[in-house]
N, C-alpha and C positions, 0 to 999 in steps of 0.2 A: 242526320240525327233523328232518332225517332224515341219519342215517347208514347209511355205503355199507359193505359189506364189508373191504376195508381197516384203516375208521376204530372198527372191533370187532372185528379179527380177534385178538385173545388176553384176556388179564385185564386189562392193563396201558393199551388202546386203550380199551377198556370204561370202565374209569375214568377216564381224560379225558373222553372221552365224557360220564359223569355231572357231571364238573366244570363242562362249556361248557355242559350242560341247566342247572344249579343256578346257575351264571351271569347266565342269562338269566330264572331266576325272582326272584332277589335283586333284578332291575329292576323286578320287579312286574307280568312278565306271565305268564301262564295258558301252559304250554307240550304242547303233541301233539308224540309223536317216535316216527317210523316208522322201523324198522331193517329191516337185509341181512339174511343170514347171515353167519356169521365165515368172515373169510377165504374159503381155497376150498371149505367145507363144502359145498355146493352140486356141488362137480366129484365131489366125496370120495362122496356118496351118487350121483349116477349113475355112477359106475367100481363101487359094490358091489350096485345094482341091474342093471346090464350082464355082473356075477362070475355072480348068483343067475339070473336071465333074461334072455335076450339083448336080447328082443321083446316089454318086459313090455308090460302097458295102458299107456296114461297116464294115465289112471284111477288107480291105482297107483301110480304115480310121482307125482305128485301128491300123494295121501298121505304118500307119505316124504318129497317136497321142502318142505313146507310145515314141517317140522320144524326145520328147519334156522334159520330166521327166529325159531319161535317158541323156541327156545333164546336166542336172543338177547335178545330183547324180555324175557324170564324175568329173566335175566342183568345185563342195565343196570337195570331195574327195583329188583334187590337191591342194586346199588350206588347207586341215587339214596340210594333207602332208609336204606342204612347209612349215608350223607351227612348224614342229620335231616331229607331231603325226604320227602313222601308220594308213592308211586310206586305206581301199579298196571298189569299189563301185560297187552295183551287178541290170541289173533286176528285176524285178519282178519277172519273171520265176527263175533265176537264185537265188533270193532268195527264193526260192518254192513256191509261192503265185499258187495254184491251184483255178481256177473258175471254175462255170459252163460253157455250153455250148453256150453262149449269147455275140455276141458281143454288143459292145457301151454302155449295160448298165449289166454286170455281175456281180453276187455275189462269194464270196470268200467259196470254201470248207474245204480249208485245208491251212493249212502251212509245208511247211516243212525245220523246220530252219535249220537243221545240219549245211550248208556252214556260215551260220550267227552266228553261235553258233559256232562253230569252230575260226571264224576270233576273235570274242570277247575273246574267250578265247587264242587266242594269240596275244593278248593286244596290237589289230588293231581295227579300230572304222569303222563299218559297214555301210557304205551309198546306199542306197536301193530307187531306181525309184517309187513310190508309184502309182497308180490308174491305176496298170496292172498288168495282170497274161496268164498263159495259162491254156487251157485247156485238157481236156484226150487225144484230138484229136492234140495236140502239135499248137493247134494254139493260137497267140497272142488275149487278148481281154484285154476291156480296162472297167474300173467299173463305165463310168457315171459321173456326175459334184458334186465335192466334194469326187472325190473316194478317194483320199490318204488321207485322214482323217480316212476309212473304212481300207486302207492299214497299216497304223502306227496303228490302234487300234490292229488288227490281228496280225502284226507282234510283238506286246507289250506283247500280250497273248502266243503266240506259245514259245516267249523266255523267257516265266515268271520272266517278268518285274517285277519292283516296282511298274514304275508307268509309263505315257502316257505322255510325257508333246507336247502339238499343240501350236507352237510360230506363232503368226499373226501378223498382222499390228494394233489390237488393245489390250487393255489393260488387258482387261480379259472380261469378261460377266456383263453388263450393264444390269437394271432396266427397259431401252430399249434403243432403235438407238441412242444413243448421239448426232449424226449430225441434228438431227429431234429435239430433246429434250436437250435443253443445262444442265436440273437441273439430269441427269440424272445419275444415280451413280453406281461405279462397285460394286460388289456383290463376298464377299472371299468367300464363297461358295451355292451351288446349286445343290439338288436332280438332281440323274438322270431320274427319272422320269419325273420334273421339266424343265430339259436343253430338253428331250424329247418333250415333247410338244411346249418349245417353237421356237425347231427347225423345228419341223411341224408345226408349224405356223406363217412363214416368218421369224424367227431371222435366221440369215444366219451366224454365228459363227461356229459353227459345222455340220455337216452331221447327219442328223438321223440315217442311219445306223450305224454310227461309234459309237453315242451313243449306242443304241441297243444293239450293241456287246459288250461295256465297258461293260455294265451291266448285262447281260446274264453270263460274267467272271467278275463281281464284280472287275476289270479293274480299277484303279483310274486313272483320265482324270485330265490334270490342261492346263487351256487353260495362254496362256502367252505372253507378249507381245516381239517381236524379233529386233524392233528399241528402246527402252529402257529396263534399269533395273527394276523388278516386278515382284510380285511373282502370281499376275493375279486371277484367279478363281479357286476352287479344284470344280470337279465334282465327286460326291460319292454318295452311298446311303444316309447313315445318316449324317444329319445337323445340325449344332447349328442353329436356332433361332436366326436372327439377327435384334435385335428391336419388336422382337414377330411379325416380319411380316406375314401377313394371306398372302398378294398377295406378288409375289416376282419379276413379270416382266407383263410387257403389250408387245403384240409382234402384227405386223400390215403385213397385205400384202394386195398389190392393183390390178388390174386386174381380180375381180372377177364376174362371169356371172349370173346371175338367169334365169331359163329354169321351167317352170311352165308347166305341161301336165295337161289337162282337157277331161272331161269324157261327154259324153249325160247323160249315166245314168251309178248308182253304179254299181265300176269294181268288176267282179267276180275274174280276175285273181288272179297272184300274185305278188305284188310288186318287186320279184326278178325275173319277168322275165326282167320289165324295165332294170334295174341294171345290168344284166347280161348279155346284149345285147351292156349294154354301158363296161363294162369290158373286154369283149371276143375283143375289139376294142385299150382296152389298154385308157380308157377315164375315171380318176381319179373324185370321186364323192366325195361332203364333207358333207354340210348340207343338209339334207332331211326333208322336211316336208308337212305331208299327210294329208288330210282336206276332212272329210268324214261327213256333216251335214243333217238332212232332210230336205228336197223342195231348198238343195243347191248343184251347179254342183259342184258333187265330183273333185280333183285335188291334183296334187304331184307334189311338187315344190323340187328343188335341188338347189346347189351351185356347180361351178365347174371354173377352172381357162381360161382365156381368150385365149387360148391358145389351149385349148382341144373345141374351143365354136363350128369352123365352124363343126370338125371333128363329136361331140354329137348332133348336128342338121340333120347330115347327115345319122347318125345312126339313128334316132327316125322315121326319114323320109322314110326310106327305111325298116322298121319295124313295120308300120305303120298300116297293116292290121292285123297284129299278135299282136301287143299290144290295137291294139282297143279303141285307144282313137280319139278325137274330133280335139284337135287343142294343138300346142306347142306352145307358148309364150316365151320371153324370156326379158330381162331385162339386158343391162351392165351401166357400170362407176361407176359399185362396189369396196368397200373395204371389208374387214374380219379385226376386230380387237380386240383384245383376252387379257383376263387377266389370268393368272397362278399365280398357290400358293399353295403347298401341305396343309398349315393352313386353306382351305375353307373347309378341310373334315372334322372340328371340331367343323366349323364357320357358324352357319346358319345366311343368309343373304345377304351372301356378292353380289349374283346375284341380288336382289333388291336396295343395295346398287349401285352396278355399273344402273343399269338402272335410279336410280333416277338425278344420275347424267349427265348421257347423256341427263334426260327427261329434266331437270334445263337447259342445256347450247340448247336446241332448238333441238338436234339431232335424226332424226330419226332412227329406228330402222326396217330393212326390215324380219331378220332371226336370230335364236338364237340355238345356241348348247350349251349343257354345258356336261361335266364329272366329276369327284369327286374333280379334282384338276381345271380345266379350264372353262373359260364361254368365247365363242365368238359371237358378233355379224357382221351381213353383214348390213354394213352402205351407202348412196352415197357414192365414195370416194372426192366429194368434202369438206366432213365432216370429214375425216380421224384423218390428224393432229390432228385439235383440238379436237377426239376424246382422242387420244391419250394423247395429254398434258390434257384434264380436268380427265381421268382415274388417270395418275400415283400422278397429286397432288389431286386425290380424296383417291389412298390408300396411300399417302403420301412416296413416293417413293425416291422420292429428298433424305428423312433424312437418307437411307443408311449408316452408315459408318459416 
């Protein structure tokens, strides 16, 4: 069981929290539970590390962010406790969560549960700091925004688990943003393939990686709500079919940049030196598209998040004679707004279908990806929403359930 931030953020969440642990032990199973930190704790110690050093390490930051979790795990710990459960709460190291050598954004090598596996099996319930480990070098690191979602999946695998269940503050996995989209309906289950894409592309429910790994160990994931009763979403491979839906969710993210490079004349190069000059930078690249006609200035256009805009300008610009192009252009007050559905690998059309409907409601269209399961386009985002709301009642998403 792992709870998110939200579903610990005071004394009061804490204590449910130990109720739906104690819950699940009264059924007679053996329970692991990875916690957040409460609430915004997490924002709260980087705004007082940014007061103290503007530029600390991350080395350093690290150390103070990993605090944050292990108050918690402390904290529900004491209330299983006081409940009549046996509770012991460990670390991330402590529960052997091994990463690489990377602070602030680490990935996970190993586990090694013995002490977790040991407490379970003396019919104590394991509460474990999630989105921290160490490394070979005995130092603390921490796994980046969403890690304990990567932490509870890891630790579900190494103690072969049944299953993963992520308690949040919503219901389970929505059609899409509910807050955005009032007709928007939860969904009892959803491909990991499916919850993949749509967590790379702004649904903010799950961690990507955490899915990755679920599915890499065929890992059952069931996302669940932690202030009511629900039994939420199951994440798995294989799916029923519910309503014969082709599309299963529209997922939207805004702050997107367009960067367009132009040429004098046809590049001899190779498109991956571009790429590879913006990578070596750590500067995430999405949509690409290359426009090579005759008597027309050749060009390669990208998509990339607002975020990374000033850092891939400054790249292009200081590579400038090496890559041999003319002039960078660029483009913001973009959205990305994407439909998924493992049914469109069966279903030809469906990418003309969604475009007829965006052509119907006036919207333009700047950039298009698609994959076997996904079609995204990069829209103004003053066009977003209602991109959004005329998609899901155009695959009629509402009739969910």
């Amino acid at each position: 069981m792992k709870f998110g931030g939200t579903s610990v953020a005071n004394e009061e969440r804490i204590e449910r929290a130990a109720s739906l642990i104690i819950d699940e032990v009264n059924t007679g199973k053996q329970v692991a539970v990875v916690v957040s930190a409460m609430g915004k704790t997490t924002d709260k110690l980087l705004a007082l590390a940014a007061d103290i050093h503007p530029d600390a390490e991350k080395r350093e930051l690290d150390m103070l962010l990993a605090t944050g979790e292990q108050v918690t795990a402390s904290l529900l710990a004491m209330a299983i406790s006081a409940k009549g459960i046996p509770s012991k709460s460990f670390t991330g190291w402590q529960a052997g969560i091994r990463t690489e050598s990377i602070h602030s954004n680490a990935r996970i090598e190993d586990v090694d549960s013995k002490r977790v596996v040991d407490t379970l099996e003396s019919g104590a319930v394991a509460v474990i700091a999630g989105f921290q480990g160490i490394d070979h070098d005995a130092e603390v690191t921490t796994l980046g925004r969403g890690g304990s979602d990567t932490s509870a999946v890891a630790v579900a695998i190494a103690i072969n688990a049944s299953a993963c269940d992520i308690y949040t503050d919503v219901e389970g996995v929505f059609t899409t943003d509910p807050r955005m989209i009032e007709e928007a309906a939860k969904l009892n289950e959803i491909s990991y393939d499916e919850m993949l894409e749509l967590a790379n592309l702004g649904a903010g429910v799950l961690h990507p990686r955490a899915i990755e790994f679920a599915k890499n160990h065929q890992m059952p994931l069931r996302v669940r709500p932690a202030h009511i009763n629900g039994e939420g979403t199951m994440i798995k491979e294989e799916i029923e079919m519910e309503n014969n839906l082709i599309v299963r969710g529209v997922a939207f993210e805004e702050d997107i940049v367009r960067i367009t490079i132009m040429y004098d004349t046809p590049y001899n190069g190779s498109l991956a030196n571009i790429f590879t000059v913006l990578a070596e930078q750590q500067v995430n690249v999405d949509i690409i598209v290359q426009t090579i006609m005759d008597g027309e200035q050749p060009s390669v256009s990208f998509s990339i998040k607002n975020e990374d805009f000033a850092k891939a300008m400054n790249v292009l610009e200081m590579n400038k004679e090496e890559l041999g192009y003319k002039r960078a252009d660029f483009e913001v007050g973009l959205a990305k707004v994407s439909i998924v559905g493992s049914g469109m690998v069966s279903n030809p059309g469906v990418a003309a279908h969604m475009f007829d409907a965006l052509r119907d409601a006036s919207i333009p269209i700047k950039m298009v990806s698609t994959s076997e399961i996904k079609v995204s386009v990069v829209i103004p985002s003053m066009y977003m929403k209602e991109a959004v709301a005329v998609l899901h009642k155009t695959f009629e998403l509402g009739h969910v359930g």
